[in-house]
C-alpha positions as CSV (number, residue, x, y, z in Angstrom):
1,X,78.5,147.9,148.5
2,X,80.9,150.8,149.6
3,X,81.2,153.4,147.0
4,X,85.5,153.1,147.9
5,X,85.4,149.5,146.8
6,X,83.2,151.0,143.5
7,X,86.0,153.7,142.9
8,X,88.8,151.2,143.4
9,X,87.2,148.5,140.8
10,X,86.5,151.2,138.5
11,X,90.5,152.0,138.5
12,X,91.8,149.1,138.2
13,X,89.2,148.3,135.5
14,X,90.5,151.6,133.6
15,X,94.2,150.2,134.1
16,X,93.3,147.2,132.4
17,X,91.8,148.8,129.4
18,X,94.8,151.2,129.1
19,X,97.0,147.6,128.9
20,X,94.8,145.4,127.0
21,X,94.7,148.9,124.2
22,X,98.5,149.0,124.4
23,X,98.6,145.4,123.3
24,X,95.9,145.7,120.4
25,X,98.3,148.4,119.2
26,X,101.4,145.9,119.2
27,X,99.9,143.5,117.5
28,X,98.2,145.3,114.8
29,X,102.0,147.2,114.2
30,X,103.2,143.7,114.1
31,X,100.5,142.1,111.9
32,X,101.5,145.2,109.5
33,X,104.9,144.1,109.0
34,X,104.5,141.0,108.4
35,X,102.1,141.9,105.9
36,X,104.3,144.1,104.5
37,X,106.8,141.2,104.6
38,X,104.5,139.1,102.8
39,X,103.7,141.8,99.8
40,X,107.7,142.2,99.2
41,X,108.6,138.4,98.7
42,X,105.1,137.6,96.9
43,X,106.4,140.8,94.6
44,X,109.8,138.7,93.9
45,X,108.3,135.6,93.0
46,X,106.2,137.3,90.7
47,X,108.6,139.5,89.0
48,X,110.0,137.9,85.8
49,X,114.1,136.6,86.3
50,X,114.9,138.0,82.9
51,X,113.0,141.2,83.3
52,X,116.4,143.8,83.1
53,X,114.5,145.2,86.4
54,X,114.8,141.3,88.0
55,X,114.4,141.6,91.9
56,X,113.7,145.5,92.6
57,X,112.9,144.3,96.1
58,X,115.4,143.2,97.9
59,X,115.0,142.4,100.9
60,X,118.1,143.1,104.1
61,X,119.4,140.1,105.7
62,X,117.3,141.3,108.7
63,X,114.1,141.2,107.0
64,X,115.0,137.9,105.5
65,X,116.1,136.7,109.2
66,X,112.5,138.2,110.3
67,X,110.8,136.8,107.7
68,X,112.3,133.0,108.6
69,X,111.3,133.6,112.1
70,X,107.5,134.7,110.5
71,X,107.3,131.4,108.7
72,X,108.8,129.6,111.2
73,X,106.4,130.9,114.0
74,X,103.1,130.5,111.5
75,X,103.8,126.3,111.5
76,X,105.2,125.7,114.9
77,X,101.2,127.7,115.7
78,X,99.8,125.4,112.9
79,X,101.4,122.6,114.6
80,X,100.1,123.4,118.4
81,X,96.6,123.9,117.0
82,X,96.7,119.9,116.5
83,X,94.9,118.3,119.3
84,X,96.1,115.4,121.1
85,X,99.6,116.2,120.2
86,X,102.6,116.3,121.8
87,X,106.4,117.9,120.9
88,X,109.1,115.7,120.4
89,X,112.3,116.8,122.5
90,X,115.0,118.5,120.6
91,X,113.3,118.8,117.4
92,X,110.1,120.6,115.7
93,X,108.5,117.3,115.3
94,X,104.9,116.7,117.1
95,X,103.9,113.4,117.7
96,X,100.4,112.0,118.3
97,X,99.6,108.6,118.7
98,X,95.6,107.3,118.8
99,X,93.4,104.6,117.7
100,X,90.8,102.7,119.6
101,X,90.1,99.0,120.9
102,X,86.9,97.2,119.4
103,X,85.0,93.9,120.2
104,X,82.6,92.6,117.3
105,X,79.9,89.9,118.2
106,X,78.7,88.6,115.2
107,X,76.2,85.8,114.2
108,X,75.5,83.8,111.4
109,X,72.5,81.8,110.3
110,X,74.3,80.1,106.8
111,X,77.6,79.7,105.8
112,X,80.3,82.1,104.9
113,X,83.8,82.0,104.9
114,X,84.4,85.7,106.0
115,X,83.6,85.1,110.2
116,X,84.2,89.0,110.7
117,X,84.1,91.1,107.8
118,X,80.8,90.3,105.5
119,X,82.0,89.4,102.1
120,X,79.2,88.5,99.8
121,X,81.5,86.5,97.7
122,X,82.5,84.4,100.1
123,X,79.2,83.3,100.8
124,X,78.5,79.7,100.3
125,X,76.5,78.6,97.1
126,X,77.2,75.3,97.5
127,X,77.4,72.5,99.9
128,X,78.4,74.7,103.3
129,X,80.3,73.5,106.2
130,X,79.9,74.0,109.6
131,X,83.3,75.8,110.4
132,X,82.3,78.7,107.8
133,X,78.3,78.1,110.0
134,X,76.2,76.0,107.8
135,X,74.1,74.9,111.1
136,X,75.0,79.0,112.4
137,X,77.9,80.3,114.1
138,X,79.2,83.0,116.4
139,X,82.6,84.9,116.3
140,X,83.8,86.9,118.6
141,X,86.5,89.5,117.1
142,X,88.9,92.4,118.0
143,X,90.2,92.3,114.3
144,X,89.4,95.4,113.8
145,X,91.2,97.2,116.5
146,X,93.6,99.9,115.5
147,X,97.1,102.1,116.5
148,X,98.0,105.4,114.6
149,X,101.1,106.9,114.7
150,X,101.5,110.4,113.1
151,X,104.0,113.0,113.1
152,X,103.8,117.1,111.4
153,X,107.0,118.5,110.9
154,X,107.5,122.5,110.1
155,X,110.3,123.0,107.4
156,X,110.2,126.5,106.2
157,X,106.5,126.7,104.0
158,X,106.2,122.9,103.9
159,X,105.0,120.5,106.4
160,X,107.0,116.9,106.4
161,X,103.7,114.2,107.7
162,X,104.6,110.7,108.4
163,X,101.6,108.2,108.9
164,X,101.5,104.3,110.2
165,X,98.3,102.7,110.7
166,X,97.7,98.8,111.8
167,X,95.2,96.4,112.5
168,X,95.0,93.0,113.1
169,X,92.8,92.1,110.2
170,X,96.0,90.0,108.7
171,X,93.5,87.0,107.7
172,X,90.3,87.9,106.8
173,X,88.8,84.1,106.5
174,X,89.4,84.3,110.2
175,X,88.3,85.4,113.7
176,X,92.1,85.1,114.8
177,X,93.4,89.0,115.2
178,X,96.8,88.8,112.8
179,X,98.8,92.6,112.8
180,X,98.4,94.1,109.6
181,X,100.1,97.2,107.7
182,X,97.1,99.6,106.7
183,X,99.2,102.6,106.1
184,X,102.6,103.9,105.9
185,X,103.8,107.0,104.3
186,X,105.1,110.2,104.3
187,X,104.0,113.4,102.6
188,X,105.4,116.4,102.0
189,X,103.2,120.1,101.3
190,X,103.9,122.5,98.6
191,X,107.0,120.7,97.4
192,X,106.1,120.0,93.1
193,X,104.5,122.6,91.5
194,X,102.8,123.7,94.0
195,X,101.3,120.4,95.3
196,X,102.2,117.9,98.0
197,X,103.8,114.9,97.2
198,X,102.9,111.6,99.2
199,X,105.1,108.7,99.2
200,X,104.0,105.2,100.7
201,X,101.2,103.1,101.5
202,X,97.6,104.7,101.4
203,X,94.4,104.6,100.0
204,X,94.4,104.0,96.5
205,X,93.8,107.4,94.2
206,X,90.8,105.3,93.3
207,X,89.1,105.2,96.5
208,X,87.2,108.0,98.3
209,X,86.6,107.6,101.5
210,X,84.3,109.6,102.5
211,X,81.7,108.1,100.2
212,X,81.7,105.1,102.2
213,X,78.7,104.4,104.1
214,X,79.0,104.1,108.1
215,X,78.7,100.4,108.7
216,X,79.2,98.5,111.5
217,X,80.5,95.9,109.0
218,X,84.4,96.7,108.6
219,X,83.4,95.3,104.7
220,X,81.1,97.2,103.4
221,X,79.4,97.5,99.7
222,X,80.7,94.8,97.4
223,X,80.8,97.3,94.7
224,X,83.5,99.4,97.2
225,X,86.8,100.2,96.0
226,X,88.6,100.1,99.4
227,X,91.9,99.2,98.5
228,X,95.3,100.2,99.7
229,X,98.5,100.4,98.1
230,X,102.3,101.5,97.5
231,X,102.1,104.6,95.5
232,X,103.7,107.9,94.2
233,X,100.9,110.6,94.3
234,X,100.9,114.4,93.7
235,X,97.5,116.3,94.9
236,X,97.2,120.1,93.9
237,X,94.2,122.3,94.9
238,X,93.6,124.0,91.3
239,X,91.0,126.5,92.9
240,X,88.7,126.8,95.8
241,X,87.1,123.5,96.4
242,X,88.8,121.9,93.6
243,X,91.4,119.6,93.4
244,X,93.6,117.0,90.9
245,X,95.3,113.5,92.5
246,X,98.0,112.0,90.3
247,X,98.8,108.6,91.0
248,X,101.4,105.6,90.1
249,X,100.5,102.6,92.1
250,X,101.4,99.3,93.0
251,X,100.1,97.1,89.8
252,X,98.5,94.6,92.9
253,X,94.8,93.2,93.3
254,X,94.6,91.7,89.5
255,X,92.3,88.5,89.7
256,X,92.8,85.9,87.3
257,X,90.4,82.6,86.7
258,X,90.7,80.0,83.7
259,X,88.4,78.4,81.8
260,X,87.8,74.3,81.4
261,X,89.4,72.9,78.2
262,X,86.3,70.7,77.7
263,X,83.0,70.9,78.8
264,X,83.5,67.6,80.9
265,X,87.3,67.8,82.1
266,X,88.2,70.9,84.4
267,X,92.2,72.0,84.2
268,X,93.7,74.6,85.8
269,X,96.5,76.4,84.9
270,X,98.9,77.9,87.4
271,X,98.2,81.9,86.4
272,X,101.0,84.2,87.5
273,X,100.7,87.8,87.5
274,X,103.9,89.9,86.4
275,X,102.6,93.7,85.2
276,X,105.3,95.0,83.4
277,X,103.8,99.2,84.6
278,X,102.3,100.4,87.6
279,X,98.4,101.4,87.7
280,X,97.9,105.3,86.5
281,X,95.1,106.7,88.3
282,X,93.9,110.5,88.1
283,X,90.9,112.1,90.3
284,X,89.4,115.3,90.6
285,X,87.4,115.9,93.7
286,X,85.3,118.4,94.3
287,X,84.6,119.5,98.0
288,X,82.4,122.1,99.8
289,X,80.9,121.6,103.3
290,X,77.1,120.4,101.9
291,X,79.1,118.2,99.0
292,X,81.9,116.3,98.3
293,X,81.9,114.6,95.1
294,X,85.5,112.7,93.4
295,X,85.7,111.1,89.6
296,X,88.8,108.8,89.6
297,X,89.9,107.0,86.0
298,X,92.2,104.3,86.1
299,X,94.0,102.3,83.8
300,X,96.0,98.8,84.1
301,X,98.5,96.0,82.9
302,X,97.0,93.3,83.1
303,X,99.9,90.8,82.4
304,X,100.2,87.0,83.5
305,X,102.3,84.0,82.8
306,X,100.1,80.8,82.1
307,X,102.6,77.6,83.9
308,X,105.8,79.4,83.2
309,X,104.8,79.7,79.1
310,X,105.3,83.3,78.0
311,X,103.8,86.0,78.8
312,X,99.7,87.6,77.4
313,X,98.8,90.8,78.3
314,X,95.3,92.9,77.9
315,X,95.0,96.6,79.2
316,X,92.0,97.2,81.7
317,X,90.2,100.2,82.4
318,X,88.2,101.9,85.3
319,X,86.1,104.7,86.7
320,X,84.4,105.6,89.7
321,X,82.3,108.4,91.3
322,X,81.1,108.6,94.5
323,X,80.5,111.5,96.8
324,X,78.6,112.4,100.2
325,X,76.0,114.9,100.4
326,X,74.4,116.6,103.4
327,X,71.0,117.0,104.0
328,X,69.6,120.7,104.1
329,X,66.3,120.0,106.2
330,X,68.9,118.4,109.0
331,X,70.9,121.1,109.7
332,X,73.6,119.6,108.2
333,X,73.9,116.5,110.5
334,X,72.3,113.3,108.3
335,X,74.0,112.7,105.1
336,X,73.7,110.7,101.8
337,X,76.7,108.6,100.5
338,X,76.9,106.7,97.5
339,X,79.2,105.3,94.5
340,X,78.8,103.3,91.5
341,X,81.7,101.6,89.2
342,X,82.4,100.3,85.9
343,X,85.6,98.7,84.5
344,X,86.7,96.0,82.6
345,X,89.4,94.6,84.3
346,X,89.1,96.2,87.7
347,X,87.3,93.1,90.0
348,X,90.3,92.6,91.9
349,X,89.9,96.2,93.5
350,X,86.2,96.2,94.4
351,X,85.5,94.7,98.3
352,X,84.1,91.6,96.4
353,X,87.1,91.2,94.7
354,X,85.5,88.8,91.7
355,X,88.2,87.6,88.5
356,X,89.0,90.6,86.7
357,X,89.9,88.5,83.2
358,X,89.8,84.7,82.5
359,X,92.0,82.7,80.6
360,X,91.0,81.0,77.6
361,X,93.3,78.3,76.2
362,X,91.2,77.6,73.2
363,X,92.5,81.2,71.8
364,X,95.4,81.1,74.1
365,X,94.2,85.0,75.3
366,X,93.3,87.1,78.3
367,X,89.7,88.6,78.4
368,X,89.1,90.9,80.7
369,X,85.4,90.8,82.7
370,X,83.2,93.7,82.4
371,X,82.2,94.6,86.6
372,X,79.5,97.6,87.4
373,X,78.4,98.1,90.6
374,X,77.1,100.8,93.6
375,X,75.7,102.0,96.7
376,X,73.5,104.2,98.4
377,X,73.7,104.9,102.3
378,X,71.8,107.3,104.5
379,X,72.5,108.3,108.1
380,X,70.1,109.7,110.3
381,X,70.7,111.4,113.9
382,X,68.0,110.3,116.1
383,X,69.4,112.6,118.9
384,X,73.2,113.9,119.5
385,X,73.9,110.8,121.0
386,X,72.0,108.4,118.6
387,X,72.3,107.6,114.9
388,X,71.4,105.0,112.2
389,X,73.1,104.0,108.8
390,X,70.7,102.0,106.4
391,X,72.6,100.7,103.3
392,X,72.5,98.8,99.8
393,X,74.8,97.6,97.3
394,X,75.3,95.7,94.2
395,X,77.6,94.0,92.0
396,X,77.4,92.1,88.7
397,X,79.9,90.8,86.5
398,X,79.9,89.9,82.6
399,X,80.5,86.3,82.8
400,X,81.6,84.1,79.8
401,X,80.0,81.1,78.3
402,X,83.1,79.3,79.1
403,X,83.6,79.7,82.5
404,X,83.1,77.6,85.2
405,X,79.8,77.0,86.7
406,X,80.7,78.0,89.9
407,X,82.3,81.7,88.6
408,X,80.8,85.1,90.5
409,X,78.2,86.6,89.1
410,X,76.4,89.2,90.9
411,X,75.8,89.9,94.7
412,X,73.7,92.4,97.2
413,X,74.3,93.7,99.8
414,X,71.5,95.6,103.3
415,X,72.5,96.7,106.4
416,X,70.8,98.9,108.9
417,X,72.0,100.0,112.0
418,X,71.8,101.3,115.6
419,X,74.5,103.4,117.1
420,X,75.0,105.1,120.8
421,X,77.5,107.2,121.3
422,X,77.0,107.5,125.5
423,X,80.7,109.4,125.9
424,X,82.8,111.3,122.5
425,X,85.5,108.1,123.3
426,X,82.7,105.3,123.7
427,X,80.0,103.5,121.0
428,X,78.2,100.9,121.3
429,X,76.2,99.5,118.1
430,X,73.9,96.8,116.4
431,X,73.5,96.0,112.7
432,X,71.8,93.1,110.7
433,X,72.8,92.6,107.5
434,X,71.7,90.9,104.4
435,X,73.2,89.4,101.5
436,X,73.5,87.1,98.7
437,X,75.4,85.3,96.0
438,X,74.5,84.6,92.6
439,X,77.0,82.2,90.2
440,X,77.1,81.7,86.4
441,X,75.1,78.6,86.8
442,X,72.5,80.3,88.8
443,X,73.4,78.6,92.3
444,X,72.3,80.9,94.6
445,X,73.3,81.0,98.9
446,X,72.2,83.7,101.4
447,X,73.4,84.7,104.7
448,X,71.7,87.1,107.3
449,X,74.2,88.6,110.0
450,X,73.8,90.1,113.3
451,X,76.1,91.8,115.1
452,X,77.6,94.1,118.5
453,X,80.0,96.1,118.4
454,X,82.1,98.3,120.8
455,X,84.4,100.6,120.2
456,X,86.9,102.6,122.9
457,X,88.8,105.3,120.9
458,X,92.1,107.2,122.4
């Protein structure tokens, strides 16, 4: 190479330095104001109102202006570092809309009334038919197909989030898609106290989702609590890794049975639900990137109307813990996930969704049925494009002498899987699954379930 082309590279590579040092010296002049900005109103907020030296720091309308413009610029970045996003004309709202498109394939050797999702309550203990595949069936499904739409909003030091989700599992005792409401709500950051405040539909307070297992299955565990419903909830990180969830939801999801008057002559009563207060729930999860680990308590009204007669009521009670945990001989790629819960009263929020209290006209009262239940799942990657999820569950209910035969009692739950992930956007997987129903009577049915699924995400 000639030594002029050598001297003329070695110039214009000194020019650049010079440009790219005058620009490190910019931003670390402007980096130095705004932390200087930063120190000044964090010194206001702390200084007492009715200290007689209340505010020494003022702070000029230009630093004020400059110091808008800061927090201004920090969430518009925030809100460009969200990928798949887009801006909204006119306004400092991003949009971003995603989901994906699935086909299950499932097939059934017995009878059950769930085609799509596998409910082990719903499996038959009697006399099956063949519409629910007593002589084996096969459903094909895009059910569980789904649209998000989200938008982030900067305000000043809070973030304004909106959130609909939908899928088209409307009718779960069949293979027909129906559109469904999973999620709607909106949240806003740092608004009470120092927490954020959602507002809407979402996961109940009581549910953690990343305990649940990665099944094929859009059901899952019987002993589950995935639930969603209307609620009021404040979240506030109290320290690194810690945080509190406050919760008022929609009093929804409370199962009543009755019992027979007589041993020989079965009458039902028409049993109304009308909870006078909402369900409180409070969690406190705990979150690091091996573990994450949530107690929730909740507590209920459990309040019906037997055939337009007055109104019993009987307070119900709940907890659950659950968690994830990553493997440290896997380089942090297979994980444990389980959950186990206990409540009297709480069987209308589990996936089984057994009677939560019975109705006893003999003593013309409302007892509530003790449910306990959990899970354990384990996910191993094969390769980075292969994976497999085995799982088992269990549920069992405190049944009374005087219910009917034919009442839940207990159920299990085993799947295993086999997932390929060819492209980031594209899986294909197969799972079997396993389970069974037990009732009071000890009438027993079993179904085994295989089934295909594909998934395109956008």
């Amino acid at each position: 190479m000639p030594s002029s082309y050598a001297q003329g590279a070695d110039d214009e590579t000194g020019q650049l330095l010079e440009v790219i040092e005058v620009q490190k010296r910019r931003l670390d002049e402007q980096e130095r104001q705004q932390q200087q900005l930063r120190r000044q109103v964090e010194a206001l907020q702390r200084q007492p109102p009715t200290s007689p030296s209340a505010h020494p720091l003022e702070l000029t309308s230009a630093e004020e202006t400059e110091l808008k413009v800061l927090l201004d610029r920090e969430a518009q970045e925030a809100a460009l570092n969200w990928p798949g996003s887009f801006d909204v004309f006119g306004t400092k709202t991003r949009l971003k809309i995603s989901g994906f498109v699935e086909l299950d394939v499932t097939h059934d050797n017995h009878a059950i009334a769930s085609p799509t999702a596998f409910v082990t309550s719903a499996i038959a203990t009697r006399d099956g038919i063949p519409i629910e595949g007593s002589d084996g069936i096969t459903h094909f499904s895009v059910q569980t197909s789904r649209l998000v739409v989200e938008t982030r909003t900067p305000v000043g030091k809070h973030q304004l989030t909106t959130y609909i989700s939908m899928d088209y599992f409307g009718q779960f005792f069949s293979a027909n898609p129906d559109p469904r409401m999973r999620q709607a709500y909106g949240e806003v950051s740092d608004i009470l106290f120092g927490g954020d405040l959602l507002l809407g539909q979402d996961w109940s307070t009581f549910t953690y989702l990343p305990s649940f297992p990665n099944t094929l299955d859009f059901e899952g565990p019987p002993s589950g609590v995935a639930t969603r419903r209307a609620m009021l909830r404040w979240t506030k990180e109290l320290r690194r890794c810690l945080s509190l969830k406050l919760a008022l939801e929609d009093p929804v999801g409370r199962a009543f049975t009755n019992a027979p008057i007589l041993d020989l002559v079965d009458i039902f009563a028409e049993l109304d639900s009308v909870p006078e207060w909402p369900d409180a729930v409070a969690a406190l999860a705990w979150e690091t990137d091996d573990a994450r680990i949530e107690g929730a308590l909740i507590t209920r009204d459990l309040r019906f109307s037997a055939n337009d007669e007055g109104t019993i009521s009987e307070t119900a009670w709940g907890a659950n813990f659950s968690g994830r945990l990553n493997m440290p001989w896997s380089n942090r790629q297979d994980f444990l996930t389980f959950g186990y819960a206990l409540g009297e009263g709480i069987g209308g929020l589990l996936n089984d969704s057994p009677p939560g209290a019975v109705y006893d006209f003999d003593t013309n009262t409302l007892d509530t049925i003790t449910s306990r239940g959990g899970w354990l799942g384990f996910q191993h990657w094969w390769n980075p494009d292969f994976y497999s999820v085995v799982t088992h569950g269990q549920l069992k209910v405190d049944n009374y002498e005087f219910q009917r035969p034919e009442a839940y009692r207990r159920a299990k739950y085993s799947s295993a899987n086999l997932v390929w992930t060819p492209f980031p956007k594209w899986l294909f997987g197969f799972e079997a699954l396993y389970g069974s129903r037990v009732d009071r009577d000890d009438r027993r049915g079993s179904v085994t379930r295989f089934q295909f699924t594909s998934r395109l995400t956008f």
